[in-house]
GUVEXLO-271469 format. One line per field, with one value per residue (C-alpha): x negated, y, z negated; residue in three letters. Coordinates in nm, 4 decimals. Layout:
// residues N
c1: [X; ...]
c2: [Y; ...]
c3: [Z; ...]
type: [ala; ...]
//
This chain:
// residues 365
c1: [-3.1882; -3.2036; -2.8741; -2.9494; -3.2391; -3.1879; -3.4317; -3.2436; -2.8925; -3.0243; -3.1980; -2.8198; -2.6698; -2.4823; -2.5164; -2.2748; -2.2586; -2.0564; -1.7738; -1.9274; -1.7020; -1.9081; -2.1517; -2.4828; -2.8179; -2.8349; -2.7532; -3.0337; -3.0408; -3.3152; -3.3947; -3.2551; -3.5820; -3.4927; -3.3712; -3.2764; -2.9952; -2.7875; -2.9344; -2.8649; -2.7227; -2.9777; -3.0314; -2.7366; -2.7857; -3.0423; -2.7976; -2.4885; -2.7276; -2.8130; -2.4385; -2.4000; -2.6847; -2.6003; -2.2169; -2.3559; -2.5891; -2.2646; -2.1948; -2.5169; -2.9113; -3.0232; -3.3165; -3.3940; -3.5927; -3.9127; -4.1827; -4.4029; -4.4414; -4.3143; -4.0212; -4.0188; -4.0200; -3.7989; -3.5308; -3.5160; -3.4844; -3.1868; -3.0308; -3.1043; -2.9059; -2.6133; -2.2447; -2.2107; -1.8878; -1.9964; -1.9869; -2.3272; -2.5045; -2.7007; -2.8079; -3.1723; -3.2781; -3.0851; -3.2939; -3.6157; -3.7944; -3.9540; -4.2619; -4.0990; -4.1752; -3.8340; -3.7287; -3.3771; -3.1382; -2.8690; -2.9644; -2.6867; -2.7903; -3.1117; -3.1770; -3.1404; -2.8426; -2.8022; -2.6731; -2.6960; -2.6906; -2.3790; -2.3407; -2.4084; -2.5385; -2.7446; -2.9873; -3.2871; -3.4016; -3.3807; -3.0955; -3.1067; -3.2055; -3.1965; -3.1481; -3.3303; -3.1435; -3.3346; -3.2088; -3.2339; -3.0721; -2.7046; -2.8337; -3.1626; -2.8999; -3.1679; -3.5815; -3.8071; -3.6496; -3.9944; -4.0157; -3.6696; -3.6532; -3.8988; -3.7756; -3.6153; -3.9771; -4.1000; -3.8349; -3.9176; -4.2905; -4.1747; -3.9039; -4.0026; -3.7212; -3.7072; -3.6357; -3.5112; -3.5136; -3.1909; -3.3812; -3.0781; -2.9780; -2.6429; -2.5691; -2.4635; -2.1634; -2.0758; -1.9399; -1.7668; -1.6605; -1.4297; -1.6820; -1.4438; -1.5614; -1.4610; -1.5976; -1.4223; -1.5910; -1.5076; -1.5452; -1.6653; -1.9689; -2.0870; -1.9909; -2.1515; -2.4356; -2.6403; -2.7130; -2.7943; -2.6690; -2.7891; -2.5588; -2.1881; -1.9090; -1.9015; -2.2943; -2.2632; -1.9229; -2.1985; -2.4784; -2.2193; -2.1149; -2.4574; -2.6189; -2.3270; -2.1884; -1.8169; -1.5837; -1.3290; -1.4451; -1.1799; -1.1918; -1.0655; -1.0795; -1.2133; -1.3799; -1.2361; -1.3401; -1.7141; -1.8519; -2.1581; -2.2366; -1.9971; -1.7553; -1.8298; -1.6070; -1.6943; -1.4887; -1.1389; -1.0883; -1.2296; -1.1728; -1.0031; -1.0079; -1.0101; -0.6355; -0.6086; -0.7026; -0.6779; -0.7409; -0.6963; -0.4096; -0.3812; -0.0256; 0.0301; -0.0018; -0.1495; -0.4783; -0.7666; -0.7850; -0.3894; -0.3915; -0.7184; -0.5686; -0.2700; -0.4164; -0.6200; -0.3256; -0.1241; -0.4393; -0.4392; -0.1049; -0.1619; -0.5120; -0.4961; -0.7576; -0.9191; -0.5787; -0.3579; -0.2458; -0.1826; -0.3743; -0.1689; -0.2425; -0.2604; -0.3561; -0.5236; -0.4463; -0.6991; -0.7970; -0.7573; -0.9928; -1.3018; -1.5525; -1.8682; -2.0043; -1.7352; -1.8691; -1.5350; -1.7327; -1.6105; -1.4826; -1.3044; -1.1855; -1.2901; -1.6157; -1.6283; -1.9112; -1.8427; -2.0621; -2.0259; -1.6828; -1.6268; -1.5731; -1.7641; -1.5785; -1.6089; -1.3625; -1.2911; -1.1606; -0.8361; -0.4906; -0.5541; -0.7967; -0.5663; -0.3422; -0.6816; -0.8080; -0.4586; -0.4346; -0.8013; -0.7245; -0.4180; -0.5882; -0.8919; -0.7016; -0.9993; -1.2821; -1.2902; -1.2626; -1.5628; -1.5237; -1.8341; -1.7730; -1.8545; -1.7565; -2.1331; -2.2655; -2.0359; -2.2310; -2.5020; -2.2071; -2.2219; -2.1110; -2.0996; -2.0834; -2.3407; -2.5921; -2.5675; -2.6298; -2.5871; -2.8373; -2.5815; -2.6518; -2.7899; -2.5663; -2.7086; -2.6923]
c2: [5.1166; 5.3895; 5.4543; 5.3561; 5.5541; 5.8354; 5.6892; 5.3558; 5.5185; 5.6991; 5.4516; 5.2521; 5.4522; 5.3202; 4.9899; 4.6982; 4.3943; 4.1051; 3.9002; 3.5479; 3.4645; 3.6666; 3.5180; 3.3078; 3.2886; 3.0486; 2.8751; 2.8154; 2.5162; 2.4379; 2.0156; 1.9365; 1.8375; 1.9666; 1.6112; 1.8387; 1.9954; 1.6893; 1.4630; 1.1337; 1.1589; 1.3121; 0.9625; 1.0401; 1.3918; 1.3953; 1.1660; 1.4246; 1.7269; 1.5500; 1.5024; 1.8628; 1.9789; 1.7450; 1.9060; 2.2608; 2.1926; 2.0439; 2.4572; 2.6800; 2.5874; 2.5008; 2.6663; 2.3956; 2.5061; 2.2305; 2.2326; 1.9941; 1.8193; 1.4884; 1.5856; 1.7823; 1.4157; 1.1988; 1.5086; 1.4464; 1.1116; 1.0971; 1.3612; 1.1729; 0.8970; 1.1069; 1.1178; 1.4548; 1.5713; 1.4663; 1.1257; 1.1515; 1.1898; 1.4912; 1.7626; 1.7341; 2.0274; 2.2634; 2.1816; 2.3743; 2.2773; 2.5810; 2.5093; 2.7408; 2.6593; 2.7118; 2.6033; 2.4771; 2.4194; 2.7182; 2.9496; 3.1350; 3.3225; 3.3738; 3.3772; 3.7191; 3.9037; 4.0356; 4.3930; 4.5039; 4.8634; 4.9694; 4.9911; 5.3851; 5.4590; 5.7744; 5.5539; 5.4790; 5.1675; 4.8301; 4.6440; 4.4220; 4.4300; 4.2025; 4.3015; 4.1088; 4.1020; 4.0366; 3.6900; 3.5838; 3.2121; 3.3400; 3.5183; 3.2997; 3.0104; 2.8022; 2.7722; 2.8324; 3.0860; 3.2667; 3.1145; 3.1430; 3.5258; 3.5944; 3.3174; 3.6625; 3.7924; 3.4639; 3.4274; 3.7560; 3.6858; 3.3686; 3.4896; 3.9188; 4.0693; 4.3785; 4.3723; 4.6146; 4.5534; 4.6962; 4.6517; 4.4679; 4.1150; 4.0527; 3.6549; 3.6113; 3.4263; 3.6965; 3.8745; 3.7984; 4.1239; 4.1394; 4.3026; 4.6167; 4.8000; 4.5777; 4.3418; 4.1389; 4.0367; 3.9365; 4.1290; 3.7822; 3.7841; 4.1315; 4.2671; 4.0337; 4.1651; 3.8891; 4.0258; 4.4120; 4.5130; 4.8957; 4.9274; 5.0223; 4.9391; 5.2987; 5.1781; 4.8297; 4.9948; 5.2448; 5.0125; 4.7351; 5.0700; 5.1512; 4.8712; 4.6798; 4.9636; 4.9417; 5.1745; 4.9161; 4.7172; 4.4063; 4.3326; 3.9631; 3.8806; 3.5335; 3.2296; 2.8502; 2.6172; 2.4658; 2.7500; 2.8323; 3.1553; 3.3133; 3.3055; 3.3442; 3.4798; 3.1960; 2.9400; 3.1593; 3.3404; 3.4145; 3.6408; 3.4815; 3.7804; 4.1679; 4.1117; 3.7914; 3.6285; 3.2923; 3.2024; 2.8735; 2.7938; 2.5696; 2.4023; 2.2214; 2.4652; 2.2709; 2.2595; 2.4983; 2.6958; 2.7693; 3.0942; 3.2134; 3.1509; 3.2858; 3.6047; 3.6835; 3.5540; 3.8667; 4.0738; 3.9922; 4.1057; 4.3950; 4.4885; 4.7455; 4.8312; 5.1228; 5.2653; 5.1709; 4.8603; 4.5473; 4.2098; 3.8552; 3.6204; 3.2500; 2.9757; 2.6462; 2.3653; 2.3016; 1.9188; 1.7238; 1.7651; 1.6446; 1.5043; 1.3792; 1.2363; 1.4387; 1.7687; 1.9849; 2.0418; 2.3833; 2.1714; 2.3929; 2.4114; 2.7884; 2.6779; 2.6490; 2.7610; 2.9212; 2.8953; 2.9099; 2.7952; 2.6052; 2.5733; 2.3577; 2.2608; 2.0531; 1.7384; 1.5372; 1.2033; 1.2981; 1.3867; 1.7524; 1.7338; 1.6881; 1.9818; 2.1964; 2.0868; 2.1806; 2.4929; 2.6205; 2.5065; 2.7037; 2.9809; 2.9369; 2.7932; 2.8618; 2.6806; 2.3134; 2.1999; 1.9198; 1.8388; 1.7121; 1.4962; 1.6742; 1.4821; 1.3762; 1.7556; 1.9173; 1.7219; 2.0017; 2.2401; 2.3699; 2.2719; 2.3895; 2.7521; 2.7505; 2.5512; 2.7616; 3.1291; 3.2571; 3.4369; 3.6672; 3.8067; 4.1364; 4.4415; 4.6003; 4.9906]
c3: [2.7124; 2.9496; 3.2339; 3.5639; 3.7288; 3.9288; 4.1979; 4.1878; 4.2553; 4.5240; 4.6719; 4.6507; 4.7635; 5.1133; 4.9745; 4.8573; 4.7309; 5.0192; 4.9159; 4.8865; 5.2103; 5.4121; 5.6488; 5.5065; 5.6062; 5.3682; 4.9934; 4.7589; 4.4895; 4.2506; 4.2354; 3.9252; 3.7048; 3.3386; 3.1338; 2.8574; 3.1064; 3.1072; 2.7970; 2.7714; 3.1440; 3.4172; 3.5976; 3.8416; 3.8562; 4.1326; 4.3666; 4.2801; 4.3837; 4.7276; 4.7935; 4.7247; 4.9503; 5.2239; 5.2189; 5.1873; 5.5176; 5.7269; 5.7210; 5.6781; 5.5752; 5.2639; 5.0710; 4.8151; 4.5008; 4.3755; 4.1609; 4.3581; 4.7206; 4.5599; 4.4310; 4.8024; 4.9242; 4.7135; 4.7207; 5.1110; 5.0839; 4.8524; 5.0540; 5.3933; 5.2411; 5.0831; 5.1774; 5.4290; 5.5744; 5.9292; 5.9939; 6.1924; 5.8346; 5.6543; 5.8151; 5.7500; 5.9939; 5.7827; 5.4712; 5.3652; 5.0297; 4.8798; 4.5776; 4.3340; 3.9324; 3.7191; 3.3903; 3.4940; 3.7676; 3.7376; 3.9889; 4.0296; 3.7288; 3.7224; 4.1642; 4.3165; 4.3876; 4.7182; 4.8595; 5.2046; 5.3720; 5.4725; 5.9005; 5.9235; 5.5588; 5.5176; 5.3357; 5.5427; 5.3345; 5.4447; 5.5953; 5.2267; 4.9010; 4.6219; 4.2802; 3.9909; 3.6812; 3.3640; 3.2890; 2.8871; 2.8796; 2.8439; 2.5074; 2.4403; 2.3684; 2.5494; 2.6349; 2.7605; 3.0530; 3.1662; 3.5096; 3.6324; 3.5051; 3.8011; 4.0579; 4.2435; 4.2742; 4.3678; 4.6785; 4.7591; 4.8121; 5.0641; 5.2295; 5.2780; 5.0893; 4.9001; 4.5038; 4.2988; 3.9008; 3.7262; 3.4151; 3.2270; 3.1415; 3.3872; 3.5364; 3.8900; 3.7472; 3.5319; 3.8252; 4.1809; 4.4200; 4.6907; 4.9027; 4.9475; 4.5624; 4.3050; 4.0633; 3.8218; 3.5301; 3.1880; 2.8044; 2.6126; 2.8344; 2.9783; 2.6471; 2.4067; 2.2061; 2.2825; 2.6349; 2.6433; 2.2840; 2.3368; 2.6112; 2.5766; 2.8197; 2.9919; 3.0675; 3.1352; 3.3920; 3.5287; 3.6124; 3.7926; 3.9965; 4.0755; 4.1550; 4.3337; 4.4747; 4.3194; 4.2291; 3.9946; 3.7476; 3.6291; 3.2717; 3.2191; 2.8275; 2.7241; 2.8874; 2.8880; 2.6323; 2.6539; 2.8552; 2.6732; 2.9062; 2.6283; 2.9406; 3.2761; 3.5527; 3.8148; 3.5908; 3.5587; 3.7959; 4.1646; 4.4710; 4.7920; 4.9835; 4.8965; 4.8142; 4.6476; 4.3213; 4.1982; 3.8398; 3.6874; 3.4530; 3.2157; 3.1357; 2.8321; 2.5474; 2.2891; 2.5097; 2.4000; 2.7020; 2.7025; 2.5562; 2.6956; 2.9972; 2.9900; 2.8704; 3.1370; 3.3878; 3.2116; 3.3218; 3.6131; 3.7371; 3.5491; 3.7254; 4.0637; 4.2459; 4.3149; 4.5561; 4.2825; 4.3802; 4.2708; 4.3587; 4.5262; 4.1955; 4.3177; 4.0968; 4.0247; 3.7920; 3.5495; 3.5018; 3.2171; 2.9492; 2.9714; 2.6611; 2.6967; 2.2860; 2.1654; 2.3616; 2.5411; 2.8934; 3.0912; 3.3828; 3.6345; 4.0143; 4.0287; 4.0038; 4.3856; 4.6371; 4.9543; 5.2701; 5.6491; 5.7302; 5.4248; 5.0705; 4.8440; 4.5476; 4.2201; 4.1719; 3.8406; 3.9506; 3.8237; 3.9654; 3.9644; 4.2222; 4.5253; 4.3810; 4.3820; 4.7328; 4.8734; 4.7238; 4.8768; 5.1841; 5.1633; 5.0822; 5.3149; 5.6309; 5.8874; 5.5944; 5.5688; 5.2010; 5.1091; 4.7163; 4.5387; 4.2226; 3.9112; 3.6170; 3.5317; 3.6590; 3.4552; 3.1242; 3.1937; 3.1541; 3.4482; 3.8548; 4.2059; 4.2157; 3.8897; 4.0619; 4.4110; 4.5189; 4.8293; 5.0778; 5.2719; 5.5902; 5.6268; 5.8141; 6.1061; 6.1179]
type: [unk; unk; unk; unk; unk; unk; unk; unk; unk; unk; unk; unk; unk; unk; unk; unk; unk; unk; unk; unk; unk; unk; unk; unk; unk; unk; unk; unk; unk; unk; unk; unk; unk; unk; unk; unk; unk; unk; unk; unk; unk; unk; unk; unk; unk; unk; unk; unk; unk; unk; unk; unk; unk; unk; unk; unk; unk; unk; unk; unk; unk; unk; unk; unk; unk; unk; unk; unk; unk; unk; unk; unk; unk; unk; unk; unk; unk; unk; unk; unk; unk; unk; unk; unk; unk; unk; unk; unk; unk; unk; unk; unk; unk; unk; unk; unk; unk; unk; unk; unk; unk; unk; unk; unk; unk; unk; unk; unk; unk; unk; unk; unk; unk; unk; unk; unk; unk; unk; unk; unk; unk; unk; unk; unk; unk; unk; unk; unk; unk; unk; unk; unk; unk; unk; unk; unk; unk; unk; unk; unk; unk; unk; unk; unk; unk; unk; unk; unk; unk; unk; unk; unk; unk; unk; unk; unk; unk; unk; unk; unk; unk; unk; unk; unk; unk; unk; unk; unk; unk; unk; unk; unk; unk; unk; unk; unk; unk; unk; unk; unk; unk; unk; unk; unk; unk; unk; unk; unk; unk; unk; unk; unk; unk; unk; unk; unk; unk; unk; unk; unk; unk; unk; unk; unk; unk; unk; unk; unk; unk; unk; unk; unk; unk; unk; unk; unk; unk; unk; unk; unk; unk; unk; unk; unk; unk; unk; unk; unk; unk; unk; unk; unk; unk; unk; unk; unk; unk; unk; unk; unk; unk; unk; unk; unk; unk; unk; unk; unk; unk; unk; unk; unk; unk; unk; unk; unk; unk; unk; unk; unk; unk; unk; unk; unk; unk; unk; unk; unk; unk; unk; unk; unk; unk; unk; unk; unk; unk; unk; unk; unk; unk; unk; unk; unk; unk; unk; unk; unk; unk; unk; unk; unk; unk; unk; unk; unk; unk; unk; unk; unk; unk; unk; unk; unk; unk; unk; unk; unk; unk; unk; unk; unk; unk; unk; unk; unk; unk; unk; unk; unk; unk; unk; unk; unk; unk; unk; unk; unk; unk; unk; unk; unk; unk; unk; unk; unk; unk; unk; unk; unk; unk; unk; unk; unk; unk; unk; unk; unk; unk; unk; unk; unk; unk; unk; unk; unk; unk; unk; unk; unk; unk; unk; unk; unk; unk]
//
């Protein structure tokens, strides 16, 4: 596999990547329509999904992701009748449906990944580009994947974006920045030869820099138990602001994520960025374990999704949850926290922040 293209890093140049707490134009889902995603348990999947569009829309629009008109239809009607944060009901205006064939629901890895020209930039090219990843099923663990490899291109022809192709397999939650040239990311995923096995770490380090337009990569070692994108960043550990981390923890040490965890804590307050110094490590509780026909599922409060003035977040109808919502609205004091109940979501192994990606707004030179 070749290094990233001359062409491409100049073209990049002046570019970056925004924190996911930067301002929206909008979050896109895809309808949940796969059976095979949550078998055995998709019947309330589609009501969970409205709930979570109709909190999304309280803050910023919704680009909603269907295969047909009629699933347009009954998709708006379950989300017309959802709970939403405001009392007055669902912000319907703020929905669009967009006809857009996928395979599955996860769009955060497969949609397009967004980076926008820096105020000032020599570059000439346009305000915002987004990049489209090769996407392979987190190592063809799953199939068919051809129509949500190209669901960047297919955005791109509805909404007027440019695309770039990196021309490697990389997940959106593989990776979170702090919008200031860092990503953190972890070695059980970007490094696993079931994603771009030609490529060493020196490459993999040289196309995030690239094509994100870092300068510090954060390695964080394994993933939590159940997570079968061979462990994703967006379930351990997340940027809060350019400063600040918080990771989950897990307490009792005869769980299966205890020592996972507690590695990559020790990471963490050993990582600087790219001045030398080190990050503000806050954390979250992880809930109790959760089992669905004898299946450990990758539940998770870092899984959260944040959008205009809020943060959407997964609960677990446990105790843990109030200790989570507390601690993000701690960290976010100006964002109202909404929490969305993910103990049947998480069945497709998977929740909030997996099922979202954001549409940032572009810079203006």
């Amino acid at each position: 596999m070749a290094a990233p293209s001359i062409e491409h890093a100049r073209r990049l140049s002046g570019y970056r990547m925004p924190a996911e707490w930067e301002p929206h134009l909008a979050t896109y889902l895809v309808w949940p329509h796969n059976p095979e995603t949550w078998p055995g348990k998709f019947e309330p999947i589609p009501a969970v999904f409205a709930r979570m569009a109709a909190a999304i829309a309280a803050f910023e629009p919704v680009r909603i992701l269907v295969n047909d008109g009629q699933t347009a239809r009954a998709a708006r009607g379950l989300i017309e009748r959802a709970p939403a944060p405001d009392q007055r009901g669902a912000r319907l205006d703020r929905i669009e449906f967009a006809t857009v064939a996928t395979n599955d629901s996860w769009i955060r890895d497969h949609g397009p990944i967004f980076v926008n020209r820096l105020a000032g930039a020599a570059s000439d090219g346009p305000d915002q580009i987004a990049l489209d990843w090769r996407f392979n099923s987190w190592g063809e663990k799953y199939g068919p994947y051809d129509l949500d490899d190209v669901v960047p291109r297919r955005l791109a022809e509805r909404y007027g974006f440019s695309v770039i192709e990196p021309g490697i397999v990389l997940e959106g939650g593989s990776i979170d920045v702090n919008g200031a040239g860092v990503v953190m990311t972890t070695e059980s995923c970007l490094l696993n030869p079931n994603r771009n096995p030609n490529l060493s770490r020196a490459e993999i380090e040289e196309y995030l820099r690239v094509y994100l337009g870092v300068t510090t990569i954060l390695w964080l070692g394994e993933g939590i138990a159940g997570d079968d994108t061979d462990g994703h960043i967006d379930d351990l550990a997340r940027f809060v602001a350019p400063d600040t981390i918080v990771t989950v923890v897990e307490r009792d040490p005869a769980d299966a994520n205890f020592r996972a965890l507690d590695d990559n804590l020790r990471r963490l307050k050993s990582l600087r960025d790219g001045a030398g110094r080190p990050f503000r490590i806050e954390t979250l509780p992880m809930p109790p374990a959760l089992h669905y026909d004898g299946v450990r599922l990758p539940a998770s409060y870092a899984n959260f999704h944040l959008v205009n003035g809020g943060v959407i977040m997964p609960t677990f109808d446990c105790a843990a949850d109030a200790e989570a919502i507390a601690t993000l609205a701690r960290l976010f004091p100006d964002r109202r926290v909404v929490g969305v109940p993910a103990v049947d979501l998480v069945w497709g192994l998977g929740a909030v922040h997996c099922l979202t990606q954001q549409h940032p707004a572009p810079y203006r030179a």
